[in-house]
C-alpha positions in Angstrom: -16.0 16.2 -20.1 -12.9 16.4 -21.8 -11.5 19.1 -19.3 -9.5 17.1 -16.5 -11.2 20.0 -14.3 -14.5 19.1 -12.7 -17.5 20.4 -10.6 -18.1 17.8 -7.5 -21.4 18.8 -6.0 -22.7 18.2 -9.8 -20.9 15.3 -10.5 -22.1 13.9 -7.1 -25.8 14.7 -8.3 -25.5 13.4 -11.6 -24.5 10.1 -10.0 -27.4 10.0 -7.5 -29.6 10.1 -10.0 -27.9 8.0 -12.5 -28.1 5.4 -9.5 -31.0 5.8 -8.0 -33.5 7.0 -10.5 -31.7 6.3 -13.7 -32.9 9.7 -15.7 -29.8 9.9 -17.8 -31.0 11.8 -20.8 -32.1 14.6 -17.8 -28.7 14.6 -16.7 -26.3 16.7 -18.8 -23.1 14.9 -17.1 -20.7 12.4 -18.5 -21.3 9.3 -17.5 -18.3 7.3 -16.1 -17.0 4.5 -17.8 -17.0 2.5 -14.6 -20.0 2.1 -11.8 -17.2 3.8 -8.9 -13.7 4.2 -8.6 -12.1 2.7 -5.0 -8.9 4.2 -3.7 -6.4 3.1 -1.1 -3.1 5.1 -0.7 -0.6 7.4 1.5 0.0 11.2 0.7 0.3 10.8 -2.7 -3.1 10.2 -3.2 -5.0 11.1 0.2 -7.4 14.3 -0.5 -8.2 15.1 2.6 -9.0 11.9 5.0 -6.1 13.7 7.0 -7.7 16.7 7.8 -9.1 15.8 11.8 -6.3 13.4 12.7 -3.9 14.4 14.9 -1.1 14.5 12.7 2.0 16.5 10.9 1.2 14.5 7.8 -2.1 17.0 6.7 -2.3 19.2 4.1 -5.3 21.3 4.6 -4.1 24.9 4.5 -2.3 27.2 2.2 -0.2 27.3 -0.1 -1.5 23.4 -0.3 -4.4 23.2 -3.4 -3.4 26.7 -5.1 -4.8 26.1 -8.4 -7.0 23.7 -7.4 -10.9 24.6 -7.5 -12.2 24.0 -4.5 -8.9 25.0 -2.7 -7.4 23.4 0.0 -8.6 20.2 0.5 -6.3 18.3 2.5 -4.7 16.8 -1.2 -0.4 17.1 -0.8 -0.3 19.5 -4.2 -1.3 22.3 -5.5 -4.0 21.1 -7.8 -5.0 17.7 -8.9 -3.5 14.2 -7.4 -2.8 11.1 -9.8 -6.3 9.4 -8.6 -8.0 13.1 -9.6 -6.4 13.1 -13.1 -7.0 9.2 -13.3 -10.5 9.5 -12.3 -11.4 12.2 -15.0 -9.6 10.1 -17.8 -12.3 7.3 -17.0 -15.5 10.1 -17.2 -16.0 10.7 -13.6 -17.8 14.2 -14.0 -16.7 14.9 -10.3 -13.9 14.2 -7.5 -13.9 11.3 -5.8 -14.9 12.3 -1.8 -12.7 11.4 1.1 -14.1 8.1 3.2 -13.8 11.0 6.1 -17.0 12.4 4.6 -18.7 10.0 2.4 -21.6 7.8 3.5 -25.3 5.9 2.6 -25.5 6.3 -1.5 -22.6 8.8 -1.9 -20.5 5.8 -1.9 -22.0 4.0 -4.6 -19.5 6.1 -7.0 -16.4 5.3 -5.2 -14.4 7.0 -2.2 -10.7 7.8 -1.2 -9.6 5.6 1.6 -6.1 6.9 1.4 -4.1 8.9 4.4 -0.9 10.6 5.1 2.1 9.0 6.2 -0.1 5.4 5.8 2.4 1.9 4.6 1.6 -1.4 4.4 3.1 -2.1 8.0 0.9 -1.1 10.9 3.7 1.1 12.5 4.8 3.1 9.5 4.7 6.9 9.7 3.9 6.4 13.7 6.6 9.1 13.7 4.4 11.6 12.0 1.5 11.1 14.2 -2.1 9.6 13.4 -3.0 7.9 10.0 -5.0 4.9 8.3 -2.7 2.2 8.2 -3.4 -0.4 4.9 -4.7 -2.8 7.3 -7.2 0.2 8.5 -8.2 1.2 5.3 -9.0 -2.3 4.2 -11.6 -2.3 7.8 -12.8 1.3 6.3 -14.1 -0.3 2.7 -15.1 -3.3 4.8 -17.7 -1.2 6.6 -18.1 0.9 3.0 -19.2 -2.7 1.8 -21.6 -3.0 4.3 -22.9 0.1 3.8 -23.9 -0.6 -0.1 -24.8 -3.9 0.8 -27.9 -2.5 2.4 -29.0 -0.2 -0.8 -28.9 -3.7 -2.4 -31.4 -5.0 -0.2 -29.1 -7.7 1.4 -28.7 -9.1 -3.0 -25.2 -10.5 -2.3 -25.0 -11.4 -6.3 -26.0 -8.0 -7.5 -23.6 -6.0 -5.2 -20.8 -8.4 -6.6 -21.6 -7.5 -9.6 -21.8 -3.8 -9.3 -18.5 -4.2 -7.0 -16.8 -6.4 -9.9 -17.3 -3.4 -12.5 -16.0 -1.1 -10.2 -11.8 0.2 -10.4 -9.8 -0.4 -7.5 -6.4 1.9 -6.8 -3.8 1.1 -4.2 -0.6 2.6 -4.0 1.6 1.7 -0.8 4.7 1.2 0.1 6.5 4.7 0.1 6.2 5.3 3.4 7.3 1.6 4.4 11.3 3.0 3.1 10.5 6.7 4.1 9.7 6.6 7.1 10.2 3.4 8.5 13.4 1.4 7.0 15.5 4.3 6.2 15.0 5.8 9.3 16.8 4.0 11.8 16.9 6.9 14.8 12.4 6.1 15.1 12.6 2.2 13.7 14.8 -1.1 14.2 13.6 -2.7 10.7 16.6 -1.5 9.3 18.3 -3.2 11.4 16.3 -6.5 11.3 15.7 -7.1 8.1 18.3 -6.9 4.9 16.4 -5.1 2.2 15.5 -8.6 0.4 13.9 -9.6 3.6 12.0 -6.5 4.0 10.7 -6.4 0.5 9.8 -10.1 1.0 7.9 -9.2 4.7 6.3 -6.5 2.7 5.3 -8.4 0.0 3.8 -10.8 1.9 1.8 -8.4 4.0 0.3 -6.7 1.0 -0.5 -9.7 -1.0 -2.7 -10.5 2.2 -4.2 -6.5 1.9 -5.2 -7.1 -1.9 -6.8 -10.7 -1.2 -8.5 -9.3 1.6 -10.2 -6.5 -0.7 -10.3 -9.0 -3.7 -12.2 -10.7 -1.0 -14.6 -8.0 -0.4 -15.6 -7.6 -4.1 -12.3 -6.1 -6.2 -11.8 -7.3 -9.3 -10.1 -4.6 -11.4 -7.6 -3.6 -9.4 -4.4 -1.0 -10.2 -1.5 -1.1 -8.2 1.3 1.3 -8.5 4.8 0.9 -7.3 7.0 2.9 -5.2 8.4 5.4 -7.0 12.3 7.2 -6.8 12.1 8.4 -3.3 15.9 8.5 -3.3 15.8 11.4 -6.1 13.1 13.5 -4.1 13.8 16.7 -2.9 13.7 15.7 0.5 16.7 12.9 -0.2 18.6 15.4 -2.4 18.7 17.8 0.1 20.4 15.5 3.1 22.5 13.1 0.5 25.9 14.8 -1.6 25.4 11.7 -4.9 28.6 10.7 -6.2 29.3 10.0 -9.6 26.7 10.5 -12.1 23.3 9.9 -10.3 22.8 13.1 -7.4 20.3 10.7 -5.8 20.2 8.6 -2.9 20.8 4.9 -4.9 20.8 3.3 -1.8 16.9 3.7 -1.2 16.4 3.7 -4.9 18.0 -0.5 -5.0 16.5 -1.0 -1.9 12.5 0.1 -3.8 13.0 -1.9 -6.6 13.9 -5.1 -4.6 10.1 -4.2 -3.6 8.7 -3.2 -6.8 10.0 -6.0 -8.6 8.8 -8.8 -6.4 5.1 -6.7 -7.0 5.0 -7.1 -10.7 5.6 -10.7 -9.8 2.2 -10.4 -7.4 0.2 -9.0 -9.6 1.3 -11.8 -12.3 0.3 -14.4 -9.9 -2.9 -12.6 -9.3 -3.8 -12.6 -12.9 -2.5 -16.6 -13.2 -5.5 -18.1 -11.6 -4.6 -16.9 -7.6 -7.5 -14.8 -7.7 -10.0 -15.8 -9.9 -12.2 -13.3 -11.9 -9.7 -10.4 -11.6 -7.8 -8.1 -13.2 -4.7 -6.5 -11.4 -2.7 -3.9 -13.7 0.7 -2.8 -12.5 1.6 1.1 -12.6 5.6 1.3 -12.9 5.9 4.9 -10.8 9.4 4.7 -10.8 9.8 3.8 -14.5 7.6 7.1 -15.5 9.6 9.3 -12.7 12.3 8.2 -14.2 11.4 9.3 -17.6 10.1 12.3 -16.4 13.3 13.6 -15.2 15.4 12.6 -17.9 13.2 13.8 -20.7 11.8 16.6 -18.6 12.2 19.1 -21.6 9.9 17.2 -23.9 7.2 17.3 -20.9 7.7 21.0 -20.2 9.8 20.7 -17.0 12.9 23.3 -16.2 13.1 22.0 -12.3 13.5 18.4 -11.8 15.2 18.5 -8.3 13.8 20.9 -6.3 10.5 21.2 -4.7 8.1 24.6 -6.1 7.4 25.0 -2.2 9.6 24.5 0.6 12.9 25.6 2.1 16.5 25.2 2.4 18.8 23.2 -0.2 16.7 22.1 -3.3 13.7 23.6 -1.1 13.4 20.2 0.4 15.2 20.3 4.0 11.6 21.6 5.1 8.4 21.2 3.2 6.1 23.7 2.1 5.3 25.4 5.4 1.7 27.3 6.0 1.1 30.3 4.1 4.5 30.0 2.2 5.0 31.8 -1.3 5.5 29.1 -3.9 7.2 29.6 -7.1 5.0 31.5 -10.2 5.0 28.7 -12.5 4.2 25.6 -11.0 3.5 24.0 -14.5 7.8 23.9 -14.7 8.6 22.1 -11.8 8.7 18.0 -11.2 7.9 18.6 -7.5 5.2 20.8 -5.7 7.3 20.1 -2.7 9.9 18.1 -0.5 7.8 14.7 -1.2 4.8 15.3 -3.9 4.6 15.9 -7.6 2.9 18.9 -9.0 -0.5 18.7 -10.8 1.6 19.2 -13.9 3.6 15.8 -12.8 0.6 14.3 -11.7 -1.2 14.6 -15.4 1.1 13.2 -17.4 1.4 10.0 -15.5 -2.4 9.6 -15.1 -2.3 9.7 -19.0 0.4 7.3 -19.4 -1.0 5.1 -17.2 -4.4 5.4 -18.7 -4.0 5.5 -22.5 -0.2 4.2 -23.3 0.6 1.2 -24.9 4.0 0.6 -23.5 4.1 -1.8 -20.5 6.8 0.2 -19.4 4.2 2.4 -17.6 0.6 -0.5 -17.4 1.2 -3.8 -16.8 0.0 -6.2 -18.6 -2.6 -3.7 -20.0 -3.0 -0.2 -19.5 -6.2 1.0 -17.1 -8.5 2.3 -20.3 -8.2 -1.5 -21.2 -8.5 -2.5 -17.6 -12.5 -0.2 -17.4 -13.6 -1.7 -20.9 -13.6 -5.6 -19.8 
């Protein structure tokens, strides 16, 4: 499939029988270039896992998945996420399911442990209502493990093999400024830590999540960074920027105290901390960055406002049910207060996949990562 489109109920039974009866010339489907693609996350990448929490961090109703073709789906956009575009770049002939809704041989292919308003600290995003904290969606692939382990007959050494083919994503931390640090009237961090100790408490706390997956059977694993929360619509909207930036530098320092101390983890990781593996670092705030400065050259006329949403720089309120979005969602950087569009969403799953600068993969990029 060239397409970064995709049919899942055909993809999902290509793969079964791929898997289980290994008839490939029968099945007209693209075969992935991995065995199943593993994904850990917060809105940015949660397609649907939301949908039956109790929660204001869900996305499962209109204007939410416009051009995407199943609809709404519980994904923050209006079409594909990063993981979506990402998973069709390695061959995946099909979306990977929600965890919500994927058991018994399904999960063989990989699922989507990710969930609204999640961080890497238990508490984060309390303030929104439910989610899957890291920690939780660690104890979610832990029973996914188990799962597969049986369809392997109890053969530790083959699973771990299948498992060490497989592509891990995890992309946490957003929500660990958004809404817990920088927002002091729901949370004392800010108060308790400076924002070298909180990157550091962070740091550590997700350098224990990544073991504890490594642990479980990761190998290739892709970690993205945070990315410019203070130039999101949501920021622009309650800050007045001075000078030449418009954005909210103060959150911006503060995230790349964090994501700098990560590209440190992951080179520790790679040094011998982990044996066996492969972690690849995804600079989100690098390519944001880019984004929005070259935005012409990537077909982008609105770079601070959200497509769908309401008040100053349609970010005071996010896209609200039913809501009219703007025409041409291809032009804008945001779908609304807090997401990227699909647009967005495409260009950094091709950076990410196929560049050669390390300003967007680290050390390699994740095409490299799927062939070793």
């Amino acid at each position: 499939m060239t397409s970064l489109r995709g049919n899942n109920n055909i993809g999902v039974l290509c793969l079964f029988l791929l898997l289980t009866i290994g008839i490939i010339n029968g099945c007209k489907c693209q075969v992935p270039q991995v065995p199943g693609f593993f994904i850990f996350g917060d809105s940015l990448v949660d397609n649907g896992n939301n949908n039956d929490i109790l929660t204001l961090s869900r996305a499962n109703y209109r204007p939410y998945g416009i051009d995407f073709p199943q609809g709404t789906t519980g994904r923050f956009t209006n079409g594909m996420t990063l993981v979506d575009a990402i998973a069709q770049l390695l061959g995946f002939p099909y979306y990977i399911p929600p965890y919500a809704r994927t058991r018994g041989r399904f999960l063989l292919g990989g699922a989507n442990f990710a969930s609204g308003a999640a961080g890497i600290r238990d508490e984060t995003g309390n303030n929104l209502g439910g989610h899957m904290s890291m920690n939780q969606q660690v104890a979610n692939f832990g029973r996914a493990v188990a799962e597969i382990s049986r369809m392997f007959r109890g053969d530790s050494n083959a699973m771990n093999g299948y498992l060490s083919k497989c592509i891990f994503y995890s992309g946490m931390g957003s929500n660990d400024y958004l809404n817990n640090y920088f927002m002091p009237t729901f949370y004392s961090t800010g108060s308790q830590f400076t924002t070298i100790a909180f990157a550091n408490s962070l740091l550590q706390d997700y350098g224990r999540q990544l073991t504890a997956l490594y642990n479980l059977g990761a190998r290739k694993v892709i970690v993205s960074s945070v990315g410019r929360i203070g130039c999101i619509p949501y920021q622009l909207a309650r800050y007045n920027g001075s000078g030449s930036s418009q954005c909210n530098e103060d959150i911006n320092n503060a995230i790349a105290l964090f994501n700098s101390g990560l590209k440190k983890l992951v080179d520790r990781f790679n040094n011998g901390q982990l044996p066996s593996s492969k972690f690849v670092f995804l600079d989100s705030f690098q390519t944001g960055q880019d984004l929005a400065i070259n935005s012409p050259s990537y077909g982008f006329e609105v770079v601070d406002g959200g497509c769908c949403g309401v008040g100053r720089n349609n970010g005071q309120i996010t896209c609200l049910p039913l809501q009219q979005p703007c025409n041409d969602r291809s032009k804008y950087l945001f779908w609304d207060a807090f997401h990227p569009t699909e647009a967005a969403n495409i260009i950094v799953a091709k950076m990410s996949y196929s560049s050669t600068s390390r300003n967007y993969a680290y050390p390699i990029n994740i095409q490299q990562l799927a062939m070793l």
